[in-house]
N, CA, C and O atoms as a CHARMM CRD file, in Angstrom:
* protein
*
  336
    1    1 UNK  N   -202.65600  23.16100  63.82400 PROA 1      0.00000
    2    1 UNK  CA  -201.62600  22.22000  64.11800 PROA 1      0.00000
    3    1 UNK  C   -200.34500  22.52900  63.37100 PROA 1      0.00000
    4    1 UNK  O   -199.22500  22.13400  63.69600 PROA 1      0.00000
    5    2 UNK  N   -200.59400  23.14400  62.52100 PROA 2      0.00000
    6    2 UNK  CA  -199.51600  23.82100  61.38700 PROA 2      0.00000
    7    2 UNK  C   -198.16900  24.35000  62.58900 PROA 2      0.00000
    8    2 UNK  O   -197.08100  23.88200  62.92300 PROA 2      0.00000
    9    3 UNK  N   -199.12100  25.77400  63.02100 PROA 3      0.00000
   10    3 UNK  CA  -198.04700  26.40800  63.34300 PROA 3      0.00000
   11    3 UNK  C   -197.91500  25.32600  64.98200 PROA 3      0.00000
   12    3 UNK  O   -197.05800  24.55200  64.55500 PROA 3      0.00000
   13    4 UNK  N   -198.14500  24.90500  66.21000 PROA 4      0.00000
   14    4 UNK  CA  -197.96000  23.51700  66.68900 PROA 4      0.00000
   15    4 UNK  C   -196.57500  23.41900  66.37200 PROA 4      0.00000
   16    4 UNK  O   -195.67500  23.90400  67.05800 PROA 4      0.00000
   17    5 UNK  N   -196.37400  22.54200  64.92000 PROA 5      0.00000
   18    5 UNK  CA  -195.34200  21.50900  64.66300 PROA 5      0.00000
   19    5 UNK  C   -193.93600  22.13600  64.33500 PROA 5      0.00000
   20    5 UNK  O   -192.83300  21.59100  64.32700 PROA 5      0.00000
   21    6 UNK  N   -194.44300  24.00400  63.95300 PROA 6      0.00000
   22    6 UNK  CA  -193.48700  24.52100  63.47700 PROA 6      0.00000
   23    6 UNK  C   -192.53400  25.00500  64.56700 PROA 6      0.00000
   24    6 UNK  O   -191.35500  25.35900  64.58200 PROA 6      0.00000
   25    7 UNK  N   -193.74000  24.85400  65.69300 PROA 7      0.00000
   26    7 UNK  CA  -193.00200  25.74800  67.41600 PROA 7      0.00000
   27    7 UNK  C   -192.28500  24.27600  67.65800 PROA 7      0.00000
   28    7 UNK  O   -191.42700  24.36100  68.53700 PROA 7      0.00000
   29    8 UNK  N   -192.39400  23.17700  67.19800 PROA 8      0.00000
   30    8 UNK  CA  -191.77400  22.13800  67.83900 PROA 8      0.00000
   31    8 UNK  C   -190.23600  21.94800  67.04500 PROA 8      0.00000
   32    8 UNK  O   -189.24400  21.26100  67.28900 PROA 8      0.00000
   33    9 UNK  N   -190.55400  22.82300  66.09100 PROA 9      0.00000
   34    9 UNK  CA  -188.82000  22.06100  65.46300 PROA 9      0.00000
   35    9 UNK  C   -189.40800  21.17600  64.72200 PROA 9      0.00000
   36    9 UNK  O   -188.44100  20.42000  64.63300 PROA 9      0.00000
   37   10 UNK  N   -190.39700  20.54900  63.98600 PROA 10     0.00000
   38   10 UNK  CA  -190.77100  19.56900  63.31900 PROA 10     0.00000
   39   10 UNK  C   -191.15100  19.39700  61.80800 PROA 10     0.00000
   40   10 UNK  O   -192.31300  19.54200  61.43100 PROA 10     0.00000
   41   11 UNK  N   -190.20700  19.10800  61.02900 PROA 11     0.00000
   42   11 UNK  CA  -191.29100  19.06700  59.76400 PROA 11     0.00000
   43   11 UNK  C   -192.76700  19.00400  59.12600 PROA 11     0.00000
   44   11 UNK  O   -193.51300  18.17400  59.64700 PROA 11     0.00000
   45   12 UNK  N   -193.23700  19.69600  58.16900 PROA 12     0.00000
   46   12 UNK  CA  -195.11800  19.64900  57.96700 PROA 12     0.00000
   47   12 UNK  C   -195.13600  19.14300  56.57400 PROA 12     0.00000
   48   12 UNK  O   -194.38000  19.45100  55.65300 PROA 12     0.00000
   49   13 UNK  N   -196.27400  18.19400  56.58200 PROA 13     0.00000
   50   13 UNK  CA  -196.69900  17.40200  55.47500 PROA 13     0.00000
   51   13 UNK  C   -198.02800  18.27700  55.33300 PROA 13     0.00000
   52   13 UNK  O   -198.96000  17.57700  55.73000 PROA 13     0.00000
   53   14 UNK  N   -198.49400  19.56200  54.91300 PROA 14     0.00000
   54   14 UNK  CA  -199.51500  19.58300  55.14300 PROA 14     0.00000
   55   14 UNK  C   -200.35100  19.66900  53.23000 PROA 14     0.00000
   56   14 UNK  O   -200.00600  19.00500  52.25200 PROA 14     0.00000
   57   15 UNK  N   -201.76700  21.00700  53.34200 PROA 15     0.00000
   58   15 UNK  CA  -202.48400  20.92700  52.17900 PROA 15     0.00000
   59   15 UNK  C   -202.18700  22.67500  52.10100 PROA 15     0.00000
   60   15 UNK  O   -201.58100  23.43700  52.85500 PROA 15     0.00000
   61   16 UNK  N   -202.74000  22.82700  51.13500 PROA 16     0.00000
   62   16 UNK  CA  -202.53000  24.54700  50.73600 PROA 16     0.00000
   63   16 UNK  C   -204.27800  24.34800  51.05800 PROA 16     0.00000
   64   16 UNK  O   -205.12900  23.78000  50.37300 PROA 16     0.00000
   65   17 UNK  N   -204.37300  24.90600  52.09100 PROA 17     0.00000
   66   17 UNK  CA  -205.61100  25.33900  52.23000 PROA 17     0.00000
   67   17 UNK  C   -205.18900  26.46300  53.63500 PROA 17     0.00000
   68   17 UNK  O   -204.14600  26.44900  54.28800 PROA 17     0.00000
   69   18 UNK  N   -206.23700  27.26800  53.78000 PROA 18     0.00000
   70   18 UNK  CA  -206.44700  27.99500  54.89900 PROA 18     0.00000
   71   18 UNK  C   -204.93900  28.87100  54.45000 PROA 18     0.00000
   72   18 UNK  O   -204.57800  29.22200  53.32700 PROA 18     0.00000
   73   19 UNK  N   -204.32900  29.03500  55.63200 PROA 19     0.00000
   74   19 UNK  CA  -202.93700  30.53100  55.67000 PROA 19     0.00000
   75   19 UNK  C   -202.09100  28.98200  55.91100 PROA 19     0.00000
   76   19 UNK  O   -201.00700  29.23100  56.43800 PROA 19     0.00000
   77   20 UNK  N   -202.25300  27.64200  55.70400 PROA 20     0.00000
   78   20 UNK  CA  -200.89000  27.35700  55.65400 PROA 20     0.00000
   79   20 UNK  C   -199.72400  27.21700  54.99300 PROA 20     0.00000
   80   20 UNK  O   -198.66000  26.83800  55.48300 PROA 20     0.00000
   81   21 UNK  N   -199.94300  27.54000  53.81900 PROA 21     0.00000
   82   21 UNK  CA  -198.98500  28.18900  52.80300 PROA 21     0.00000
   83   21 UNK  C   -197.79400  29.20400  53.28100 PROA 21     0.00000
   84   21 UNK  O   -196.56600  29.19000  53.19900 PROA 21     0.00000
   85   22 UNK  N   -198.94100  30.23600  53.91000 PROA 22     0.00000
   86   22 UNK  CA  -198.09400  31.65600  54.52500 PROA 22     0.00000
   87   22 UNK  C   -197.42600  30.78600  55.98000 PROA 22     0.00000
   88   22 UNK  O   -196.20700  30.64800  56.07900 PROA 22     0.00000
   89   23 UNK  N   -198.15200  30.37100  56.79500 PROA 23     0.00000
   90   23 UNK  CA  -197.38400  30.38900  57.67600 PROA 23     0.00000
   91   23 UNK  C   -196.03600  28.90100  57.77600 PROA 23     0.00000
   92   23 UNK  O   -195.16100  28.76600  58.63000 PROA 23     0.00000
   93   24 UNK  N   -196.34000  27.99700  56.57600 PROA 24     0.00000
   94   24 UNK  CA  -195.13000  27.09300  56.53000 PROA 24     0.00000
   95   24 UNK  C   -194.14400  27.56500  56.02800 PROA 24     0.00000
   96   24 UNK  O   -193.01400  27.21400  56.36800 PROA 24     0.00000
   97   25 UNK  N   -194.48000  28.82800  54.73700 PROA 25     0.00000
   98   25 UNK  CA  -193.87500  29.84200  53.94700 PROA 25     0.00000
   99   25 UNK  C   -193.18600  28.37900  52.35900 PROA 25     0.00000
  100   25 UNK  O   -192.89600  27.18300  52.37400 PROA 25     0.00000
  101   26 UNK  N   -193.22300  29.30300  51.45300 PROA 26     0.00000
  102   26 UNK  CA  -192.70900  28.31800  50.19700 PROA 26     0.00000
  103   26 UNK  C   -191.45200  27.86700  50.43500 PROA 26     0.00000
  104   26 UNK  O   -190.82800  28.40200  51.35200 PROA 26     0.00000
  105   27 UNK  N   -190.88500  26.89400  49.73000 PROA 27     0.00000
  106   27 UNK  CA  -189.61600  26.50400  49.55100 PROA 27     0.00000
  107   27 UNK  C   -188.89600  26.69300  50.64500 PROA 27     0.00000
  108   27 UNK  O   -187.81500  27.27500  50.74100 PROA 27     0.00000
  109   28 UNK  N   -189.78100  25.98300  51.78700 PROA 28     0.00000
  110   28 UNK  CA  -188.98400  25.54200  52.85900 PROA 28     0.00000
  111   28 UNK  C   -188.71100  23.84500  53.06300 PROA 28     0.00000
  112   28 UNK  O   -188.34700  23.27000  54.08900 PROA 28     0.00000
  113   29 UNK  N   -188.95900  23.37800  51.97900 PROA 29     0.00000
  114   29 UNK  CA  -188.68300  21.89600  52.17200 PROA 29     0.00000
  115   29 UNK  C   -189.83100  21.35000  52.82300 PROA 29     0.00000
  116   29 UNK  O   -189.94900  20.13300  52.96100 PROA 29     0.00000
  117   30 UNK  N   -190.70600  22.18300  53.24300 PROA 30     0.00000
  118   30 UNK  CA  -191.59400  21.20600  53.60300 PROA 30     0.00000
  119   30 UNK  C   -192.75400  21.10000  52.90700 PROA 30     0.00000
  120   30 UNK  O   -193.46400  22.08600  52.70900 PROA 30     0.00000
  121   31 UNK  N   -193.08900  19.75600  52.42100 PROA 31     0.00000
  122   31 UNK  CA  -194.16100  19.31500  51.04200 PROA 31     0.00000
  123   31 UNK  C   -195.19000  19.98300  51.68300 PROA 31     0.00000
  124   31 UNK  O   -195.41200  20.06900  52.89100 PROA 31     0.00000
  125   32 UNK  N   -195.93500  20.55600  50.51900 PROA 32     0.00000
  126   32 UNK  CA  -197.76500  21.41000  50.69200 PROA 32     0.00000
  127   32 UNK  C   -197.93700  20.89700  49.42900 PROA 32     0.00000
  128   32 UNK  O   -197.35700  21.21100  48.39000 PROA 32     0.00000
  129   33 UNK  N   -199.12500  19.75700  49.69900 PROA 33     0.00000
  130   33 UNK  CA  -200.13400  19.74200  48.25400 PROA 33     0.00000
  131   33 UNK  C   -200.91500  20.48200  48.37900 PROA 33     0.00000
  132   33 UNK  O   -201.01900  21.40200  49.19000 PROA 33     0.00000
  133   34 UNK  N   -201.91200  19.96700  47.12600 PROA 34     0.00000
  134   34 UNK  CA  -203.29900  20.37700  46.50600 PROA 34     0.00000
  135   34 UNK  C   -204.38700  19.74500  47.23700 PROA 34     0.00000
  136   34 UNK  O   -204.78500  18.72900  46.66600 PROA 34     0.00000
  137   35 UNK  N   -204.87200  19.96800  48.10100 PROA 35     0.00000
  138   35 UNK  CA  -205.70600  18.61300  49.01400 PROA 35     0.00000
  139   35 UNK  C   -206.71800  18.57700  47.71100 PROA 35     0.00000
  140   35 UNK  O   -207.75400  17.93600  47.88400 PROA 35     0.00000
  141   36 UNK  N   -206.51700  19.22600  46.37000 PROA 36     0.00000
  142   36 UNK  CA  -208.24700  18.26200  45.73700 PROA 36     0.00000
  143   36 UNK  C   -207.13400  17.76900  44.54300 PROA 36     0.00000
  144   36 UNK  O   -207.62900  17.50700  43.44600 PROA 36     0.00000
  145   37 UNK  N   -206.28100  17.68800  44.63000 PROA 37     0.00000
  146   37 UNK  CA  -205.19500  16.65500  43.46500 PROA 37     0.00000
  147   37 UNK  C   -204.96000  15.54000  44.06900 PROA 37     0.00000
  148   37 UNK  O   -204.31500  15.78900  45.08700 PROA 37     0.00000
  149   38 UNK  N   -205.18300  14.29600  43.94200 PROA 38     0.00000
  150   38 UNK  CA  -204.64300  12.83500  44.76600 PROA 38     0.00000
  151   38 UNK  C   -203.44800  12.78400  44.29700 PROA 38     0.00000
  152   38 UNK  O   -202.42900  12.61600  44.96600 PROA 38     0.00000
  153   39 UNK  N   -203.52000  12.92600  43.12600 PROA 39     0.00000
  154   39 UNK  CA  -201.34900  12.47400  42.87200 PROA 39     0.00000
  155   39 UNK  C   -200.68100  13.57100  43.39200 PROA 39     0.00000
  156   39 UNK  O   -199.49000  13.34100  43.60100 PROA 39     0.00000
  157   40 UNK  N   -200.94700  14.36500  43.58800 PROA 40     0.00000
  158   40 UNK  CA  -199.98100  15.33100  43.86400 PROA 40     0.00000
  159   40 UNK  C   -199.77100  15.26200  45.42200 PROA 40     0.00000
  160   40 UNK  O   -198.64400  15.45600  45.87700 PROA 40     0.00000
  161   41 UNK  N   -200.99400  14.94800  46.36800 PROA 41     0.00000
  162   41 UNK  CA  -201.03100  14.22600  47.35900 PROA 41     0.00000
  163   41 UNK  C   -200.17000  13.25400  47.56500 PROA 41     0.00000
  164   41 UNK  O   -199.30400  13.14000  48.43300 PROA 41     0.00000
  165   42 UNK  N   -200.50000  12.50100  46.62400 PROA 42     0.00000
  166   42 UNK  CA  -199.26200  11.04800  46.63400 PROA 42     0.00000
  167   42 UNK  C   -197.95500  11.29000  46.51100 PROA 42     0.00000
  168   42 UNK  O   -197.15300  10.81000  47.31200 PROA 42     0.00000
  169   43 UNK  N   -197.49800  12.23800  45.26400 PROA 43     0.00000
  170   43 UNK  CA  -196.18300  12.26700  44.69600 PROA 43     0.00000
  171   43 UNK  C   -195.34500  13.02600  46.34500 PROA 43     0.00000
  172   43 UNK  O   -194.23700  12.77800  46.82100 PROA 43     0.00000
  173   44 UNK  N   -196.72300  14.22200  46.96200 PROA 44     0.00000
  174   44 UNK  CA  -196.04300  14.73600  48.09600 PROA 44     0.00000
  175   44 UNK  C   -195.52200  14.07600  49.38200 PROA 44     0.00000
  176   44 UNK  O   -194.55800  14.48300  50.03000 PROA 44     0.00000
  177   45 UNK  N   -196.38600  12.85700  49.71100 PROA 45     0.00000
  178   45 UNK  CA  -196.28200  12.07600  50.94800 PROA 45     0.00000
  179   45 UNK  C   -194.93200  11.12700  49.86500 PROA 45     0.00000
  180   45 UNK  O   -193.83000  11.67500  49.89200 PROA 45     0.00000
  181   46 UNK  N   -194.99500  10.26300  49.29200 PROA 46     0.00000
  182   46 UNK  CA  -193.55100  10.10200  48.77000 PROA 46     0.00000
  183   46 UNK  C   -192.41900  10.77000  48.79400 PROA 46     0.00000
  184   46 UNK  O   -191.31400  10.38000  49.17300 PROA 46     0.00000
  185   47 UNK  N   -192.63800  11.47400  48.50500 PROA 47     0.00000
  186   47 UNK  CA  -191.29500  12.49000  48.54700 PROA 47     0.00000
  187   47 UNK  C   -190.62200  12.65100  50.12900 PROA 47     0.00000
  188   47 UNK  O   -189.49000  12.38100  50.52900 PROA 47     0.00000
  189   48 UNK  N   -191.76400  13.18500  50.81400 PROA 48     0.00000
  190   48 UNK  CA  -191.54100  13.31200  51.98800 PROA 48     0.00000
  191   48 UNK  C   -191.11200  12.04000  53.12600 PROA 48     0.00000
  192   48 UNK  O   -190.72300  12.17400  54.28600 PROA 48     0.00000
  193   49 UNK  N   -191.32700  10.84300  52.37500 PROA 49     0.00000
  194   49 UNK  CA  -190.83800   9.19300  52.84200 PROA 49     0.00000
  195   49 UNK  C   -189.39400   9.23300  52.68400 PROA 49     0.00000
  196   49 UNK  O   -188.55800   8.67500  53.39500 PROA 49     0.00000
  197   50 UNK  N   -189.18000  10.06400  51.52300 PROA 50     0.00000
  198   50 UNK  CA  -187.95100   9.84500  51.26800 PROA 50     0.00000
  199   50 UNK  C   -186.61000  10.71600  51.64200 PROA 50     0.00000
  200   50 UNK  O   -185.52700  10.82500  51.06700 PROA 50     0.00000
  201   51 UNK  N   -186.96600  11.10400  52.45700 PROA 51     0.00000
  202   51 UNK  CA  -185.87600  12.51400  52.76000 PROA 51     0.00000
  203   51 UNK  C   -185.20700  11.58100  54.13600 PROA 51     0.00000
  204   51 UNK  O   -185.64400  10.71600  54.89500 PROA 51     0.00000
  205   52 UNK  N   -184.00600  12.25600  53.96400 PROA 52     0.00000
  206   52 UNK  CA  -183.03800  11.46700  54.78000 PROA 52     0.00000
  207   52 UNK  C   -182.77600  12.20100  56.41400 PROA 52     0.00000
  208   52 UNK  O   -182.65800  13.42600  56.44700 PROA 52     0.00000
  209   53 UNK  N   -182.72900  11.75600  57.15400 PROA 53     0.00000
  210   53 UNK  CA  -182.40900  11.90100  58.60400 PROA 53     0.00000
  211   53 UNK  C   -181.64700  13.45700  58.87300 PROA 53     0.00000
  212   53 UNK  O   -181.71300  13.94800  60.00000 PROA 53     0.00000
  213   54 UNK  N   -180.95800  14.15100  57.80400 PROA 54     0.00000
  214   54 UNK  CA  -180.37400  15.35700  57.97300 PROA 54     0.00000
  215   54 UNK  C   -181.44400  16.23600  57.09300 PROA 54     0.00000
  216   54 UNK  O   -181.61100  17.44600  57.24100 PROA 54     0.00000
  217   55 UNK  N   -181.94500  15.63800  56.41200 PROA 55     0.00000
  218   55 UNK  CA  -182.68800  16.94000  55.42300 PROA 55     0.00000
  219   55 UNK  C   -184.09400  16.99400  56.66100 PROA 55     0.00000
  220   55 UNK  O   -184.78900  18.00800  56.60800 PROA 55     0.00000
  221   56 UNK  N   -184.43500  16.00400  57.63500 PROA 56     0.00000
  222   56 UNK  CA  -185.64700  16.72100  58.13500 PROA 56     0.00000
  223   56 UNK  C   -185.40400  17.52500  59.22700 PROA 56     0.00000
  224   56 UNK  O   -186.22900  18.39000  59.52100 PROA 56     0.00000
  225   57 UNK  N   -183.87900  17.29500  60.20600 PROA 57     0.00000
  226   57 UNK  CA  -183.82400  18.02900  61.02900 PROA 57     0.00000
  227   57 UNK  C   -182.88600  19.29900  60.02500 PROA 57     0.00000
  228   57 UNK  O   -182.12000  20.07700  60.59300 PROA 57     0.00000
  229   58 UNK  N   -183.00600  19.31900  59.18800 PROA 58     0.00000
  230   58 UNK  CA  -182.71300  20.83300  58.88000 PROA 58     0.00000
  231   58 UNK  C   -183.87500  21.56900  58.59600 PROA 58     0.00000
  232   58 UNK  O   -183.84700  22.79300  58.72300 PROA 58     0.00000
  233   59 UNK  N   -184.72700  21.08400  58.28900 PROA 59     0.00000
  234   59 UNK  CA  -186.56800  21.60500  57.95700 PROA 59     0.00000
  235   59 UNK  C   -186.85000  21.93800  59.19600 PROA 59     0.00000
  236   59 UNK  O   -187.52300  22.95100  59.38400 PROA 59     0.00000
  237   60 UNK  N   -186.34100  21.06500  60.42000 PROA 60     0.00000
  238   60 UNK  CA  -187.49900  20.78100  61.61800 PROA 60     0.00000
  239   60 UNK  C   -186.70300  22.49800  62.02900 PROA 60     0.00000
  240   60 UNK  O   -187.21800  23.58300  62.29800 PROA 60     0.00000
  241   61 UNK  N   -185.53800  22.13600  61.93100 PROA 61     0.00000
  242   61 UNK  CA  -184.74900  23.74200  62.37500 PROA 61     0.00000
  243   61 UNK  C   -185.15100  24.54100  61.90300 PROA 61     0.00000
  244   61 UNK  O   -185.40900  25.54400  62.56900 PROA 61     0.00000
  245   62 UNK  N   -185.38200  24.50800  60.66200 PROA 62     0.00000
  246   62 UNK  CA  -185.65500  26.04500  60.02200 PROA 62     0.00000
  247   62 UNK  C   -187.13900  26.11900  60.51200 PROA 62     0.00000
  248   62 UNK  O   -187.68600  27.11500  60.98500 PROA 62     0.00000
  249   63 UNK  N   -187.70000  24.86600  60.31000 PROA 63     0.00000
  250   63 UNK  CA  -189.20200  25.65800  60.65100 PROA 63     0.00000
  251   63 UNK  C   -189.37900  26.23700  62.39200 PROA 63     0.00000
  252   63 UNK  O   -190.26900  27.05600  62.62100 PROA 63     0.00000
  253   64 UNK  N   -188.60500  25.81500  63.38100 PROA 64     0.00000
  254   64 UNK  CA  -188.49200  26.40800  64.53800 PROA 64     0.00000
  255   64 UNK  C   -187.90100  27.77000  64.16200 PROA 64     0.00000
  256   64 UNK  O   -188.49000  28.60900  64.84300 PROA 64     0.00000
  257   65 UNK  N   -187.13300  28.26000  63.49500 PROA 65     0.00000
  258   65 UNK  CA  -186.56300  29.42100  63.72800 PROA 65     0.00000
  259   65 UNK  C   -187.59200  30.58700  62.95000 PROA 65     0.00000
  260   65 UNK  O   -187.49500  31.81100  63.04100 PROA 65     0.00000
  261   66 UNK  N   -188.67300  29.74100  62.10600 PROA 66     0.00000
  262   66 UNK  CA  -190.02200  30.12500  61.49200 PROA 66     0.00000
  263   66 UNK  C   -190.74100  30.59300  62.33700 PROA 66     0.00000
  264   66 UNK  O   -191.27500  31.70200  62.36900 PROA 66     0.00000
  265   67 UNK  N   -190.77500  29.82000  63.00100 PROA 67     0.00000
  266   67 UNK  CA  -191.73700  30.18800  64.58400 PROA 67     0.00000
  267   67 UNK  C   -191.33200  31.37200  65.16400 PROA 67     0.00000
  268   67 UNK  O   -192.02200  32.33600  65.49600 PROA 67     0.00000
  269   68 UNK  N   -190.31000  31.22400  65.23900 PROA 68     0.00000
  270   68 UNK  CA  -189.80700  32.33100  66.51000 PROA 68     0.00000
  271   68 UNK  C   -189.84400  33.70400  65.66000 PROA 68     0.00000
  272   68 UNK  O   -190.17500  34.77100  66.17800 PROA 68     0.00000
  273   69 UNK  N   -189.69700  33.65300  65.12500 PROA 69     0.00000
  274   69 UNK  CA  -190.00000  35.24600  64.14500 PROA 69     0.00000
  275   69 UNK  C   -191.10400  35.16900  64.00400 PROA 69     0.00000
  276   69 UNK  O   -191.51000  36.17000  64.59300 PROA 69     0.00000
  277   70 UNK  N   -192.29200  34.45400  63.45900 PROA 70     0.00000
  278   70 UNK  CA  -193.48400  34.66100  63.28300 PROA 70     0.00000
  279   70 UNK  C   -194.55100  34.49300  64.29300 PROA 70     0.00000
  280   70 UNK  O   -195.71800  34.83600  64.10500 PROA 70     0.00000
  281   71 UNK  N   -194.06700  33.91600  65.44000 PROA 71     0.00000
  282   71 UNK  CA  -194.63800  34.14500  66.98800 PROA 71     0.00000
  283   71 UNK  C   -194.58000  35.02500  68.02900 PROA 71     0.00000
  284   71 UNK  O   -195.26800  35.15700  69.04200 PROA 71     0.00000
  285   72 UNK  N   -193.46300  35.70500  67.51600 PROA 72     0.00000
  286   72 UNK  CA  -192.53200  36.41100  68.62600 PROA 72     0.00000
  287   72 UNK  C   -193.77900  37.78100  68.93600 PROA 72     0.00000
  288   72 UNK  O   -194.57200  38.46900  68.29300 PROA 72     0.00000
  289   73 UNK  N   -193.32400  37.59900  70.29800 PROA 73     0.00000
  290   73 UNK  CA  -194.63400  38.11700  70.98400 PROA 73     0.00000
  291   73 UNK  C   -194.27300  40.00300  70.52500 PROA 73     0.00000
  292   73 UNK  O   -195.13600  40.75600  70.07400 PROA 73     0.00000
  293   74 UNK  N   -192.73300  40.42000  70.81300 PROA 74     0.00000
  294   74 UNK  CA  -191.76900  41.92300  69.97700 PROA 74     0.00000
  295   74 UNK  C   -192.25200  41.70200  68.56900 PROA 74     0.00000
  296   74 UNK  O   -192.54300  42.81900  68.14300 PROA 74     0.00000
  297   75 UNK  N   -192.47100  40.81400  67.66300 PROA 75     0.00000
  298   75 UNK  CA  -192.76300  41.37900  66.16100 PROA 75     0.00000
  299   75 UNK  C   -193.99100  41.93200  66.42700 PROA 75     0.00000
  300   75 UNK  O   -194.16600  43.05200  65.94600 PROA 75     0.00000
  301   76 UNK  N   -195.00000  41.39200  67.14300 PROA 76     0.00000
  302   76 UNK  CA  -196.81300  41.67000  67.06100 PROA 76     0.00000
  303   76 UNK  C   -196.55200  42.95700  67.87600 PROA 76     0.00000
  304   76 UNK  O   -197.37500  43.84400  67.65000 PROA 76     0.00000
  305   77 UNK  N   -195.72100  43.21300  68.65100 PROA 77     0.00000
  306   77 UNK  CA  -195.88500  44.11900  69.55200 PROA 77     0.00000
  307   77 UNK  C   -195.34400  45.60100  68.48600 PROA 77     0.00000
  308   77 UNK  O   -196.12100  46.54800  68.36000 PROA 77     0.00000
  309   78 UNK  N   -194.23800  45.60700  67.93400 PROA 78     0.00000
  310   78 UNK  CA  -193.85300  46.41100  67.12100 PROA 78     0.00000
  311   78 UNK  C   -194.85400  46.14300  65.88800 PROA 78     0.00000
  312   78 UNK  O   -195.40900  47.23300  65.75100 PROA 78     0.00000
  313   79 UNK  N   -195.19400  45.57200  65.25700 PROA 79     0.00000
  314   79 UNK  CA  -196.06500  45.67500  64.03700 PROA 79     0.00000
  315   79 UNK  C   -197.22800  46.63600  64.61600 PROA 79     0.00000
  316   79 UNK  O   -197.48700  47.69000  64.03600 PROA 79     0.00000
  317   80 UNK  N   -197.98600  46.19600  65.89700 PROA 80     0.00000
  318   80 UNK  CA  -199.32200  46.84600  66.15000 PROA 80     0.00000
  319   80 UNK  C   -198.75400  48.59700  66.38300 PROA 80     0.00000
  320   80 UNK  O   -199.41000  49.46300  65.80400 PROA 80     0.00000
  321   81 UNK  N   -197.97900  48.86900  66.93000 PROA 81     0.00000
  322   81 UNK  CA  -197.51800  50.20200  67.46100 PROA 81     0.00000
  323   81 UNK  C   -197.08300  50.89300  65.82100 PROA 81     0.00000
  324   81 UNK  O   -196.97600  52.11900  65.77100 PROA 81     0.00000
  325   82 UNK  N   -196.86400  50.14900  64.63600 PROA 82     0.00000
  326   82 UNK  CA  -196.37600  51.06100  63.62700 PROA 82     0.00000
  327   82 UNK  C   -197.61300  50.95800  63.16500 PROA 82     0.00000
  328   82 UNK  O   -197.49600  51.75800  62.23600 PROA 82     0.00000
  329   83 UNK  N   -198.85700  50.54000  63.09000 PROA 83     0.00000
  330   83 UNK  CA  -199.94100  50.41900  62.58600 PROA 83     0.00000
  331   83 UNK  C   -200.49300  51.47700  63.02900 PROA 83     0.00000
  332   83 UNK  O   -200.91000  52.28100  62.19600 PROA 83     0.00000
  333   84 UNK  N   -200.65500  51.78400  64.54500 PROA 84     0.00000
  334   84 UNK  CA  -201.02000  53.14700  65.06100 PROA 84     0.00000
  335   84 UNK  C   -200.49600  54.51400  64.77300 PROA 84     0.00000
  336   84 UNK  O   -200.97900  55.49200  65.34300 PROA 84     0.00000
């Protein structure tokens, strides 16, 4: 659902588990806890209450333009051909 919200233009509240770290990427504004820390859980969904009407559609943007480089059907296509 990660990557989902990121093809939508949408901000992610998510956990550092699995590759969603890599694929939300760091210090993109969008909160990743500890899913086995509760406060940090907490302090993250707070934080994320609190962001104002321009800071999420600048997340929701960047994380769409996340997508499109990290979906793009030419990166997989050129990555696999330099692999060969």
């Amino acid at each position: 659902m990660v990557s989902e919200a990121l093809s939508c233009g949408v901000p992610v509240l998510c956990g550092d588990v699995c590759d969603n770290t890599l694929i939300v990427g760091e210090n993109t504004g969008n909160p990743i806890f500890n899913p086995f820390d509760v406060t940090d859980m907490k302090e993250k969904i707070e934080h994320f209450c609190t962001l104002d009407e321009s800071q999420l559609q600048a997340i929701g943007k960047a994380n769409r333009e996340r997508a499109l480089y990290l979906f793009s059907s030419d990166k997989h296509v050129n990555e696999y051909l330099q692999l060969m």
